[in-house]
N, C-alpha and C positions, 0 to 999 in steps of 0.2 A: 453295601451302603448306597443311600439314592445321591445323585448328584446336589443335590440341596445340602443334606446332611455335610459330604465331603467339604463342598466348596462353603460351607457356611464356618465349618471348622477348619481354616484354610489352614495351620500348623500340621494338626492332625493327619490331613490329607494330605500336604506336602512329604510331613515326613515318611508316612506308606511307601511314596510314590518314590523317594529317594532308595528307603533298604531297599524294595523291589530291582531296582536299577541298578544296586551294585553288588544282588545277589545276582540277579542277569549275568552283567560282565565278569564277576567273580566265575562262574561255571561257561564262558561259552568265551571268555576271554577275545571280542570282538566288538566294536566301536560299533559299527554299522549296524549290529544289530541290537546294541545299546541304546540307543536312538530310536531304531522304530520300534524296539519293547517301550521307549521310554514314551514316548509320542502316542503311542496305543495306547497305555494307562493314563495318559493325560484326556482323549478321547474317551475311555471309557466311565471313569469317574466323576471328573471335573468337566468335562464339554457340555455345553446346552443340546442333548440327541437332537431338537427342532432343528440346527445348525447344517448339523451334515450334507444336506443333500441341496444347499444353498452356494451359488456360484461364488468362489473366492474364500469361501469359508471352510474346507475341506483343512488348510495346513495356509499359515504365516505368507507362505514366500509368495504366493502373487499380489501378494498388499507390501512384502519387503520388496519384488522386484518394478512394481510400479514406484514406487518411494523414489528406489535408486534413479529407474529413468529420468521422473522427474526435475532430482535433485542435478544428474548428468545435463539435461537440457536448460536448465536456471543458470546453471555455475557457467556449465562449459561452451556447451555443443550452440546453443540459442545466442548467444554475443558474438561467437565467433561467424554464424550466419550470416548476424544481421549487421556485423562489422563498417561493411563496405555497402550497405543497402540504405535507402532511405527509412526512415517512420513507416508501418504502413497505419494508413485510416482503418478504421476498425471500429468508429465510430458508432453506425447502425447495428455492428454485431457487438457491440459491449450495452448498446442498450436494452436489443434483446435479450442479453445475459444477464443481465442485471433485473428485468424483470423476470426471468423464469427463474433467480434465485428468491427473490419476494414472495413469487407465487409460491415456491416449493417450505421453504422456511415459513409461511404463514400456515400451510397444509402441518407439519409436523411441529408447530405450538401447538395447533389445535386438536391432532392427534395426542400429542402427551395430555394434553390436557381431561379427555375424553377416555384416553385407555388406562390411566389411573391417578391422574393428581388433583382429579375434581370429582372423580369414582372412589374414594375410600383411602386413600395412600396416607400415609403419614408423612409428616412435615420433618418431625424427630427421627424416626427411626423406620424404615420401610426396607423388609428384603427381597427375596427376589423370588418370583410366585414361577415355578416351572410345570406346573401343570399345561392343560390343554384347554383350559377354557377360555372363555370367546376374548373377557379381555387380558386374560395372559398372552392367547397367540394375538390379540391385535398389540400388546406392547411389544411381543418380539417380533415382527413383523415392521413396527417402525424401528425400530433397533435398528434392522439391517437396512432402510430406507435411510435413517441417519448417517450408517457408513456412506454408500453407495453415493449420499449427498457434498463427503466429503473427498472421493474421487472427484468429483467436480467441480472442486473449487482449487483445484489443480490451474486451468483456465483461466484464475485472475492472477498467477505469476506469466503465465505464455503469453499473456496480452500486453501484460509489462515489458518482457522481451524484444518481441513485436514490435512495437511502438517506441522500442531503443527508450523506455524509464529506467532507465538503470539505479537511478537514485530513488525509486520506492522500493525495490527489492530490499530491506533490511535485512540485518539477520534476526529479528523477533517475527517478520514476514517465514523466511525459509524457514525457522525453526516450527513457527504453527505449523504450516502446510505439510510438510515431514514428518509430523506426530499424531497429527491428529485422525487419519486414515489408520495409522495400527491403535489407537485411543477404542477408534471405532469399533475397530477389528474386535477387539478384548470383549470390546461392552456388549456385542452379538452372541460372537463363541460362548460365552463362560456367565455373564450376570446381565444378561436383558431385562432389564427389570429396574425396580427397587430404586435406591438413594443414588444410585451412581447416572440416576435420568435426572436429576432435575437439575446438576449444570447443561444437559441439552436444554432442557425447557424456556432457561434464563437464555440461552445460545441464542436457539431459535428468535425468541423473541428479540434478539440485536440485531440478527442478519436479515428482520424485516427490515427495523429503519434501515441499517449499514447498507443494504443493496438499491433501496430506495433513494438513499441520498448518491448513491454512485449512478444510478441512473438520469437521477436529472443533473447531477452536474455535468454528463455526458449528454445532452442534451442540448450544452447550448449555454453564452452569457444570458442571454436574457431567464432563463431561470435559475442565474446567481443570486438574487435577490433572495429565492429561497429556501438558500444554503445556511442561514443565518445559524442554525442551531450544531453544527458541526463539535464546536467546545464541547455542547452536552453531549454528544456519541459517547467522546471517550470518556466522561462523565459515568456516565451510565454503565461500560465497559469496565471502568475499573468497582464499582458499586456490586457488579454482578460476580468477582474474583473473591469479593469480600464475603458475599453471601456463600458460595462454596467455601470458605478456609470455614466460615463459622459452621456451616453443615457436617464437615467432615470432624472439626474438632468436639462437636457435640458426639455424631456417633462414636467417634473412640473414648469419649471421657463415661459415657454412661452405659458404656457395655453394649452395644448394639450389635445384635447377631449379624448384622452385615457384615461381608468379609474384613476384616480388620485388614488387611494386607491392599485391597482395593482402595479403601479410604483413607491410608496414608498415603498410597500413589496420586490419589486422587487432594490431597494437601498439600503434597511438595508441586505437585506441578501448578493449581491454580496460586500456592505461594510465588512462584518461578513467573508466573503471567503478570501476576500483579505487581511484583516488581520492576518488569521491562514494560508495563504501562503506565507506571508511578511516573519512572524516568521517562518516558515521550509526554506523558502532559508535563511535569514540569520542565522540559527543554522545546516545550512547542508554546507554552503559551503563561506558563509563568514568569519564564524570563525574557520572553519578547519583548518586554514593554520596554526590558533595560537596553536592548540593542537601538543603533542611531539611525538602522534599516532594518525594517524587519521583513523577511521573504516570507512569501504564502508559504502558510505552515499546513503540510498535509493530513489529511483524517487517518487516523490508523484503527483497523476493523479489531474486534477480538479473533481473525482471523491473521490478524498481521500484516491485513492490508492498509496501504496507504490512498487517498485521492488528494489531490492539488489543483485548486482554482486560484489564477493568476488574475487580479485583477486588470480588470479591463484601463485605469488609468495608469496603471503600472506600463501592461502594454503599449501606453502609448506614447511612453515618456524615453522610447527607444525608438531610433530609427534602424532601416534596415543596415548592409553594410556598405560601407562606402570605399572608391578605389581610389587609389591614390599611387602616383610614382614613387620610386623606393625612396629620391630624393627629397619630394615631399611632405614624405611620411614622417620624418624626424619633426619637420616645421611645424606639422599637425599636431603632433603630443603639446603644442607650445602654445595653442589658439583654445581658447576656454570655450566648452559644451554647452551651448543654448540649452534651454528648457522650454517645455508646452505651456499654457496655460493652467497646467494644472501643479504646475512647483507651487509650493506654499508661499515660499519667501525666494528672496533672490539677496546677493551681494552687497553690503552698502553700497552706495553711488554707483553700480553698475546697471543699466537700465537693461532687462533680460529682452530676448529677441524672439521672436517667435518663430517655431521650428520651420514653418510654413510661408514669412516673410508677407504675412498677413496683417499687419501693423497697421490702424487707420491714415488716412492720406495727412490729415490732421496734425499729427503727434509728426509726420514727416516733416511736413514744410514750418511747423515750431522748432523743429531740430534745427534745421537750414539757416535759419531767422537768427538762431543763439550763435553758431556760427559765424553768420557772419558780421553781427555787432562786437562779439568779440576776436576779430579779426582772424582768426583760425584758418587756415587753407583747409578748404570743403573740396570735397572730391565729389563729382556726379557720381550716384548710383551706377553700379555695376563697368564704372571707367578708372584708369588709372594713366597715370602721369607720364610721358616720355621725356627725354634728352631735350627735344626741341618745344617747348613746352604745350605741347598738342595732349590730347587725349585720346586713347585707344578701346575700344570693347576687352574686356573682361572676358573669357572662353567661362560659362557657369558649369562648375562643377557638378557630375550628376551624383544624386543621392537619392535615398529613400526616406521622404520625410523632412530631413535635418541636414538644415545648408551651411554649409561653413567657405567664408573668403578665405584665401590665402594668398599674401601675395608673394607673384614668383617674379624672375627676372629675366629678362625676354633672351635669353638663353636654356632657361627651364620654358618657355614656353615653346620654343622652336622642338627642343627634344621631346616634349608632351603632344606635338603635331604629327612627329613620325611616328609614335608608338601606335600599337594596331593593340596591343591588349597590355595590361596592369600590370607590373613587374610587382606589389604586396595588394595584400587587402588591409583595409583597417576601417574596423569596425569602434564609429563611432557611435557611444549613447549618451541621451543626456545625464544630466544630474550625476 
């Protein structure tokens, strides 16, 4: 039987390849050699011959032991590293990653597109052409360029790492990145070809935009502005999950000699995707609107990737951290967080301060004015009041940004003269 025939009647073939295996161990009463009978008839029937002589495609385990490392270096080995380390910048090298992934995803649309689904393929029902002609080997040929593609995008968890994101790593992130290298694996070995390309083809065509938009928002605020279409990625992403369930469930309803066993694997899992991308649009951006803050909500790739752009007024409505005596620190929880110019609204009657102490001279000496018509004791700027009714300087607390008075009592001031370093931090922000 040719390998077409076999794997076209995957039952068929299955069952062969099973009596053989346990007429094997039935006479030779041996595991070990259970397995390589069993492996060998898998090779010989059902493997794509084109395959064999092709690095990593020989037997499973160097695509299951790169898996494992991987998954060891996400989980384990890669936090534990970067534990006690800063971020590192990896900026210039995530942009040239991100375009070599554009450039390479834009190469194998346009290959699927040329080596059969604008050359004669069918939309319905297409199986898997094993001969040798130019474009059978050019579709297996990007077969194995689509695995190899997916070794590589190993890289956008390690830079996660790296970079201590620890909160893009999902588990619909690890779960892609872990399956879809033995996905690959499958589609080379055994059915290069046919119905089981054109979820690549839909791929391809997302991990243009998905890499292009990670690259320029790696680039820089000033090309936020034209991040605007991020909503539709995952738009488009869950649209392309839809188009495979309905591809697969066409070839199983109307008998399609494509392997039936392939195209249910190939249902449950874009079912399984589309699921855990239902739920990240509706938790990223149908129900933002009901939260009273909403935090940049990340893009998430049909790889599983995430990106997160902070806006730039967000950042600014924080200061850095500020130190404070242990004594102090209590009194601080008790002094209400200015805001920037960019808060919306402010407090009834509360006149917001600016983080900056930027304030026209104007609105000062009208403050003064109110004061002292209504007889109020006015305190000079940056003095405070003694025993003998004098006035003292003010020590100005240092900060990043965002200044806050407090006043102490010149026994807290004397112990704040001998400190040489900060006994807490406390990190204040506004709003």
């Amino acid at each position: 039987m040719s390998v077409a025939d076999n794997f076209t009647d995957f039952y068929s073939g299955s069952s062969f390849v099973f009596r053989m295996a346990v007429d094997e161990y039935n006479s030779e009463r041996n595991w070990t050699g259970l397995i390589d009978r069993y492996w060998l008839i898998v090779e010989e029937l059902i493997a794509d011959p084109r395959a064999k002589q092709l690095p990593f495609m020989d037997n499973p385990l160097p695509t299951l032991g790169m898996i494992t490392i991987y998954l060891l270096w996400v989980l384990l080995i890669g936090p534990m590293y970067m534990r006690d380390r800063k971020p590192m910048d990896l900026r210039r090298v995530i942009i040239f990653y991100n375009l070599f992934q554009v450039l390479l995803s834009g190469y194998m649309f346009y290959e699927h597109l040329m080596a059969g689904w604008l050359r004669g393929y069918s939309l319905t029902c297409q199986t898997v052409d094993y001969s040798d002609s130019p474009l059978s080997r050019r579709m297996f040929n990007l077969c194995y360029v689509y695995y190899l593609s997916k070794l590589t995008e190993f890289a956008d968890t390690v830079f996660f790492v790296l970079r201590k994101k620890q909160s893009q790593i999902t588990d619909l992130h690890v779960y892609h990145h872990s399956l879809t290298p033995m996905e690959a694996w499958i589609l080379t070995k055994f059915i290069a070809g046919g119905n089981a390309t054109l979820p690549n083809v839909i791929n391809n065509f997302v991990h243009v935009l998905m890499y292009f938009y990670y690259m320029l928002s790696a680039m820089g605020p000033r090309y936020q502005k034209y991040l605007w279409w991020k909503k539709y990625m995952t738009e488009v992403q869950i649209i392309q999950f839809i188009i495979c369930i309905a591809h697969c469930i066409n070839a199983l309803a109307t008998g399609c000699p494509f392997p039936r066993f392939i195209s249910t694997l190939l249902l449950i899992n874009a079912t399984i995707f589309l699921a855990l991308f239902m739920n990240f649009y509706i938790e990223s951006y149908r129900r933002k609107g009901k939260a009273p803050v909403a935090p940049a909500t990340p893009v998430l790739s049909s790889t599983g990737e995430q990106s997160s752009q902070a806006a730039p007024a967000l950042q600014q409505q924080h200061s850095g951290v500020q130190e404070l005596p242990l004594e102090e620190a209590h009194g601080a929880a008790t002094v209400a967080a200015t805001t920037d110019k960019a808060t919306p609204q402010s407090a009834p009657g509360v006149q917001p301060e600016d983080i900056n102490n930027n304030r026209p001279l104007a609105a000062e000496k009208e403050e003064e004015e109110e004061k002292r018509a209504s007889g109020a004791d006015g305190l000079p700027a940056g003095k405070e009041a003694t025993s003998d009714g004098e006035f003292t300087e003010l020590e100005p607390l240092e900060s990043s940004g965002l200044r806050q008075r407090i006043a102490s009592t010149e026994q807290q001031e004397r112990n704040a003269e001998s400190r040489t370093t900060p006994q807490i931090i406390v990190e204040l922000a506004s709003g």
